[in-house]
C-alpha positions in Angstrom: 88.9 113.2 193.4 89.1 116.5 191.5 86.7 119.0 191.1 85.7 117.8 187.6 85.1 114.6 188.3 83.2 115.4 191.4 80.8 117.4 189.3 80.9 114.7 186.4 79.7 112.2 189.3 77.1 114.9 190.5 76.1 115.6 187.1 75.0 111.8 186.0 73.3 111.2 189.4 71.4 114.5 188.2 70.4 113.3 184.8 69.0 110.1 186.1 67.1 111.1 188.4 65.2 113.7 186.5 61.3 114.0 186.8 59.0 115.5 184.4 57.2 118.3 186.2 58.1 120.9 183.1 59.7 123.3 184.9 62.9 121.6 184.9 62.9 121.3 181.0 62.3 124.8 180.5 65.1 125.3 182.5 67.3 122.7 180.7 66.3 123.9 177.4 68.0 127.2 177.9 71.2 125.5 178.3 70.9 122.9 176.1 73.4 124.9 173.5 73.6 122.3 170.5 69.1 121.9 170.7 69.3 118.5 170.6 67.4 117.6 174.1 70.0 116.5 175.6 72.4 118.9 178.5 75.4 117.3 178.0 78.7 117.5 180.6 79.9 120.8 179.1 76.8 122.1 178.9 76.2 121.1 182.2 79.5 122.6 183.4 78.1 125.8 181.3 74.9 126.3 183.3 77.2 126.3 186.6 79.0 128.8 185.7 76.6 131.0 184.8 75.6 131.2 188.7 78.6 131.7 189.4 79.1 135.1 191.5 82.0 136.5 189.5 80.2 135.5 186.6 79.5 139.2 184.9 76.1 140.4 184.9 76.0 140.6 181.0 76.1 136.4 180.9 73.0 135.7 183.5 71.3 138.3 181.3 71.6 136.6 178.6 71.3 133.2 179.9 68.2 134.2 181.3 66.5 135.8 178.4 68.2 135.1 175.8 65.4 136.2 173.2 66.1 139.6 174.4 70.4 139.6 172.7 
């Protein structure tokens, strides 16, 4: 299995088992590019990236505040 389909698998065992605790909308909300309540598989694939440890400093800046760009 490749790597993206390994992370397609892990991402729809993700979005079904979601609980609503807040938190983890908050969270999805900052990655949820397009606004409409939905992370979809790029958007998912996004978000990884972003922790990422080559990923430059400049992007988990801005994903993190992003009111502040």
């Amino acid at each position: 299995m490749s790597e993206v389909e390994a992370l397609y698998e892990l991402f729809k065992k993700l979005s079904s088992s979601i609980i609503n605790d807040g938190l983890i909308h908050k969270i999805f909300d900052l990655f949820d590019l397009k606004c409409n309540g939905v992370l979809d598989f790029g958007e998912f694939l996004r978000s990884l990236g972003v922790f990422h440890p080559n990923d430059p400093v400049e992007d988990k800046i801005k994903c993190e505040f992003p009111w502040a760009i």
